[in-house]
Every structure is written in structure tokens, then in C-alpha cells.
C-alpha positions as CSV (number, residue, x, y, z in Angstrom):
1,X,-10.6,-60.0,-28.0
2,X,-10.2,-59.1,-24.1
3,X,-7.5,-57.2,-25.0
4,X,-8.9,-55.1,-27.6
5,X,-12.0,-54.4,-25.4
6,X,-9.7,-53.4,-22.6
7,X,-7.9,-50.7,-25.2
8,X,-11.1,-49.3,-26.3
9,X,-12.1,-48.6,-22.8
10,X,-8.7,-46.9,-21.9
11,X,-9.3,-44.9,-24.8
12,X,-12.7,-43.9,-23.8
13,X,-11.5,-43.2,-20.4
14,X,-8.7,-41.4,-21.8
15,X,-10.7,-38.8,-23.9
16,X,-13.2,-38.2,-21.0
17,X,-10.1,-37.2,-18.9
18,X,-8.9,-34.9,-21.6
19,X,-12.2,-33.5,-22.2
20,X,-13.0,-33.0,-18.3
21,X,-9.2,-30.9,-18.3
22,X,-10.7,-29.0,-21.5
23,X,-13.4,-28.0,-19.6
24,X,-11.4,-26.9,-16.2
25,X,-9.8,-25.0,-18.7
26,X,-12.7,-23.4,-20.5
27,X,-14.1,-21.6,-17.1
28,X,-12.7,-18.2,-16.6
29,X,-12.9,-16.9,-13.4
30,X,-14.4,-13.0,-13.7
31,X,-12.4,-10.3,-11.9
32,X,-14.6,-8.7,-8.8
33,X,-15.6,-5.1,-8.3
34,X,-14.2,-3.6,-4.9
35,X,-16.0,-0.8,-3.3
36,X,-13.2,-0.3,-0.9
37,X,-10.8,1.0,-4.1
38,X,-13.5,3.1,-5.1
39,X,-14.4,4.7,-2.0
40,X,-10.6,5.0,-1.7
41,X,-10.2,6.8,-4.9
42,X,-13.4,9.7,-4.0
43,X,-11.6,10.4,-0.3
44,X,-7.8,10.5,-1.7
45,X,-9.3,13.0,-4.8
46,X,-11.1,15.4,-2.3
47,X,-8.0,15.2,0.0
48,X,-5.9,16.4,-2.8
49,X,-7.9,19.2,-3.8
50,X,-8.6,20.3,-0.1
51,X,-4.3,20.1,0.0
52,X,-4.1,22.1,-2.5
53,X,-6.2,24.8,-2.2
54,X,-4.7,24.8,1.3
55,X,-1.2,25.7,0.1
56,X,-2.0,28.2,-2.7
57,X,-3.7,29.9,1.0
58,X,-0.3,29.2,2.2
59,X,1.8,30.7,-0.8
60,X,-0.6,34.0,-0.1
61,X,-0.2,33.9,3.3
62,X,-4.0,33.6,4.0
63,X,-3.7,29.6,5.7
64,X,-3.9,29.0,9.1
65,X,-0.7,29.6,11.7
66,X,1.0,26.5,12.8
67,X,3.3,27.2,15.5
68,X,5.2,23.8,16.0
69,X,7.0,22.6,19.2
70,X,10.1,20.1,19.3
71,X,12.7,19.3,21.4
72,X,16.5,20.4,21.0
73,X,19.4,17.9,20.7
74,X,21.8,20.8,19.7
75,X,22.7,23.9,21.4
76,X,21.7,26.7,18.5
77,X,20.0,29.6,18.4
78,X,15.9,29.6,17.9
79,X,15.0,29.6,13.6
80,X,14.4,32.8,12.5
81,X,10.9,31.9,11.5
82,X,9.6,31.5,14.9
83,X,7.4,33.6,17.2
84,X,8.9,37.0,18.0
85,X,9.2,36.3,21.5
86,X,11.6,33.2,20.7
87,X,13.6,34.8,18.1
88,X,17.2,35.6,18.0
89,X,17.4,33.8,21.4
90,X,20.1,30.7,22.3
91,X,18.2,27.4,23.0
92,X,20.0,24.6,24.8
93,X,20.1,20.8,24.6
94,X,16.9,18.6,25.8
95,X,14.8,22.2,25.9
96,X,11.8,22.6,24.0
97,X,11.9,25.0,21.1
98,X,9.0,26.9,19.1
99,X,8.6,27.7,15.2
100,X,6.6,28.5,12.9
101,X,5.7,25.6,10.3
102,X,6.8,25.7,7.1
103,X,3.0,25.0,5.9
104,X,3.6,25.2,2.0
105,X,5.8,22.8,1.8
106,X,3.3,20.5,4.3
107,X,0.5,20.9,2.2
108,X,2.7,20.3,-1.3
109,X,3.9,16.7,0.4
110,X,0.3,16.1,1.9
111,X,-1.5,17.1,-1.8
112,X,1.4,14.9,-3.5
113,X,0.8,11.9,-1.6
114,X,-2.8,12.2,-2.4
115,X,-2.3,11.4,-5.6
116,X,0.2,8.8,-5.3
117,X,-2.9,6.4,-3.2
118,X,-5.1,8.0,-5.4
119,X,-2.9,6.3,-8.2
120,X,-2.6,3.2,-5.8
121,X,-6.4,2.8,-5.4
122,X,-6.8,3.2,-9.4
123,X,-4.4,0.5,-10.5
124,X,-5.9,-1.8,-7.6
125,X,-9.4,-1.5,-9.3
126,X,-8.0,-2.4,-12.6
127,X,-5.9,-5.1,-11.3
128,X,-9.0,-6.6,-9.8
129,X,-11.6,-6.1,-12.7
130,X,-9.4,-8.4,-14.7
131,X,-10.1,-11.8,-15.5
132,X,-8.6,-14.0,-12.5
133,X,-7.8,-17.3,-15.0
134,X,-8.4,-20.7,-15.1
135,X,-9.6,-22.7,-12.0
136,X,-6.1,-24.5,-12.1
137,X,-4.7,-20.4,-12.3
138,X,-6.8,-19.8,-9.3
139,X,-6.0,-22.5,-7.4
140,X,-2.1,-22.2,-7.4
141,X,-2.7,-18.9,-6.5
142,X,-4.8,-19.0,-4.1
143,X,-1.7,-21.9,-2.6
144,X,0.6,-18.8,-3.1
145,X,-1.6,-16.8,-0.8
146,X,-1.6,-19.2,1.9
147,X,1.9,-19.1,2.3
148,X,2.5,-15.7,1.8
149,X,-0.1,-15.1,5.2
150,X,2.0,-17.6,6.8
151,X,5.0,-15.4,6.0
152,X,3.4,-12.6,7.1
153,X,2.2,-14.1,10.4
154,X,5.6,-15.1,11.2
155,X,7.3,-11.6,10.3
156,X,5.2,-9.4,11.6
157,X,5.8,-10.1,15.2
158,X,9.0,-10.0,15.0
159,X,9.1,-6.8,13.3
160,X,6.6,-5.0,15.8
161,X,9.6,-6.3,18.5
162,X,11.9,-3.9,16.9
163,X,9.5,-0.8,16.8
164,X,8.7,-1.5,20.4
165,X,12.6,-0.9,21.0
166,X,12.2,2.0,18.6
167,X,9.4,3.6,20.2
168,X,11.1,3.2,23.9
169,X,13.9,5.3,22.4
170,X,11.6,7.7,21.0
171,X,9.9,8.1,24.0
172,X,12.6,8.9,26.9
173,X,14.4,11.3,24.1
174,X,11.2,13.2,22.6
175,X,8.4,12.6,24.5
176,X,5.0,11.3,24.1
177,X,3.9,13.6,21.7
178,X,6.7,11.9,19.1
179,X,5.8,8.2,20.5
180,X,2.6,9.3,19.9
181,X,3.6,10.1,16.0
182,X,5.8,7.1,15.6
183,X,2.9,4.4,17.3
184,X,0.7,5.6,14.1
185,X,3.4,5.8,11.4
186,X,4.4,2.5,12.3
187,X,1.1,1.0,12.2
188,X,-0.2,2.9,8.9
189,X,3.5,1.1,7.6
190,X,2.1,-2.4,8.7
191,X,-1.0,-2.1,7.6
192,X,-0.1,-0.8,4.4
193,X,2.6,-3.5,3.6
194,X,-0.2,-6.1,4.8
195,X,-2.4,-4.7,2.1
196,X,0.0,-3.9,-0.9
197,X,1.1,-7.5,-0.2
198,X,-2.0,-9.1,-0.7
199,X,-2.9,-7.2,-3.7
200,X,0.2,-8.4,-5.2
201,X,-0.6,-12.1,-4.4
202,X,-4.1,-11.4,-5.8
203,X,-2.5,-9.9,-9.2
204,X,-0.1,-12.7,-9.6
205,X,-3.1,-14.9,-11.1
206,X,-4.4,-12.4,-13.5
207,X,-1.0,-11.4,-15.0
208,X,-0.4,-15.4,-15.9
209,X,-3.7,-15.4,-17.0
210,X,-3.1,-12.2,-19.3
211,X,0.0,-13.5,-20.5
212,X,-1.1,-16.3,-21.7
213,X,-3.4,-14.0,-24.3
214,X,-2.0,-10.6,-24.9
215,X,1.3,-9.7,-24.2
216,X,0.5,-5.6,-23.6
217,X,-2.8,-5.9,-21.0
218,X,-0.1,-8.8,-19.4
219,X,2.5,-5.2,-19.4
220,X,0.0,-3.4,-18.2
221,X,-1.0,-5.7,-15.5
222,X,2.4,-6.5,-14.1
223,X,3.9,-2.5,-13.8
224,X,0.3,-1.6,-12.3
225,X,0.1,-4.3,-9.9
226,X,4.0,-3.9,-9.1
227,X,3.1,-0.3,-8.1
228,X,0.7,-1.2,-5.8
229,X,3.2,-3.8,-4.0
């Protein structure tokens, strides 16, 4: 009899365990609106069409005149392209040179990476909009996360030792103007793989989640949120 009582309670115990994981599993976790992609997408639109309109000027001859200065680390004469009082003229090592810059080809790269983080800030909105998963989902996730910002605590140090070395280099053979150049390209390259490395992390959750209902939004999810890595 004592045993038979003591089944029936592991049974009862039992299903209320199973029901209790039925309902962890129930609750979905929405996806979250961010204002930052949007905002993102509005500046990187206007930037391309300002880009563009800027090198159709160019293409007409109408933009404005860049005259660029660099330093010379081969003995040559001055481009062709430069001012008229540089032209046809022998420039020597370690002396600073003038030219014109090519501006259409500027603007072309400058309106062509506009869309490419225009593109970027588009598939992180969608990314994020979908449905983050179960809590279990969203817990090993959010696991994932902490050690990738471990990882990334521990790399990045060690990587801005190696642009110091860079940007000693840069500065004794071009000047500040180049250090100045390199300080920002090297931070915009942190601070970009700090950012297409969390949306990645953030992405992982939803594509399990999608794949575990539709196997082209799970397609979808995984080449958008790849792109943005």
C-alpha cells in the first residue's frame, strides 16, 4: 500500500515537472525594436545621396578642388594631375608632394559604402524584430554572450598593442596628419568588430529559434545576420 502511494506521488510529481518544462517552453521571447538601426539607416541613405550627387558634380567638373598633400618614398616626377606650378617637376624621397584628388572615384567609394551600412543597419533591424526563442534559447545565449565579452576583453588589448607599434611607424615616416588618419581608422575597425560581433551573438538565438519552425525565415536569418558579422 506504501508503495503504491509513493508511485502515485512520483507520478504526480513527475507530470508537474513535465508541465512546468511545457510551459518554459510555451513563452516566446518577442524580438525588440532598435532606434539606433533606424536612425542608422536615415543618416547612411542621406549620405549616399549627398555622395552621389557629389560625384555626378565631379564627373562635370562642377565639385569642389581637392588639392591633396603626401609625402614621397620614391624619387619620381610630380602626377600630371597636380597644380601647374608642381607639374612636370622631379620630387625627391621624404619631400612632400601636391596633387589634385581624384574626387570621382572618392565620392563612388564614399556613396558605395553608404549602402553597404545602409544594408548593414537593415538586416540588423530585421535580425532583431525576430522572435528571440524560448527562455531555455535565451538563456544559452545569453551564456554565449558572456563569453564572447570575455573574449573580447582579452583580445582587444592586445590588439590595440600592435596598432600602437603601427601608429609609431606611421608617425616618424608620414607625419601626424597620417597618425592622425590611422588613430581613427583603427578605432572605427574596433568599434565596428565590437558591434558586428555582438549582433552576431544576439542573432545566434533567433536563428535556432527560426530553425526550429521554418527552414527559409531560419535562411534568411542566418545569411542576414552573417552579413552583419
Amino acid at each position: 500500500m506504501q508503495s503504491k502511494e509513493e508511485g502515485i506521488a512520483g507520478d504526480a510529481v513527475g507530470d508537474h515537472n513535465r508541465e512546468t518544462r511545457q510551459e518554459d517552453e510555451i513563452v516566446i521571447f518577442e524580438g525588440r525594436f532598435s532606434w539606433w538601426a533606424a536612425w542608422c539607416m536615415m543618416i547612411w541613405v542621406l549620405c549616399f545621396i549627398c555622395s552621389a550627387l557629389l560625384m555626378v558634380l565631379s564627373m562635370r567638373g562642377s565639385a569642389f578642388e581637392i588639392i591633396a598633400e603626401e609625402i614621397s618614398f620614391v624619387r619620381e616626377f610630380n602626377p600630371p594631375y597636380g597644380p601647374v606650378a608642381a607639374s612636370n617637376t622631379m620630387r625627391e624621397i621624404n619631400t612632400p608632394f601636391r596633387y589634385y584628388l581624384p574626387q570621382t572615384a572618392l565620392y563612388y567609394s564614399l556613396a558605395a559604402s553608404s549602402l553597404g551600412l545602409f544594408t548593414v543597419s537593415y538586416f540588423t533591424s530585421f535580425m532583431l524584430l525576430e522572435d528571440q526563442g524560448s527562455k531555455r534559447v535565451v538563456d544559452i545565449g545569453l551564456v554565449i554572450a558572456k563569453g564572447v565579452n570575455v573574449y573580447m576583453e582579452r583580445t582587444i588589448p592586445v590588439v590595440c598593442l600592435y596598432l600602437a607599434a603601427g601608429g609609431i611607424y606611421v608617425l616618424f615616416s608620414a607625419g601626424h596628419k597620417m597618425l592622425l588618419c590611422f588613430i581613427v581608422g583603427a578605432v572605427l575597425n574596433l568599434i565596428s568588430a565590437e558591434m558586428g560581433v555582438t549582433v552576431t551573438v544576439q542573432g545566434q538565438t533567433r536563428l535556432a529559434h527560426a530553425m526550429g519552425h521554418e527552414l527559409f525565415d531560419s535562411v534568411q536569418i542566418g545569411i542576414r545576420t552573417g552579413s552583419i558579422g
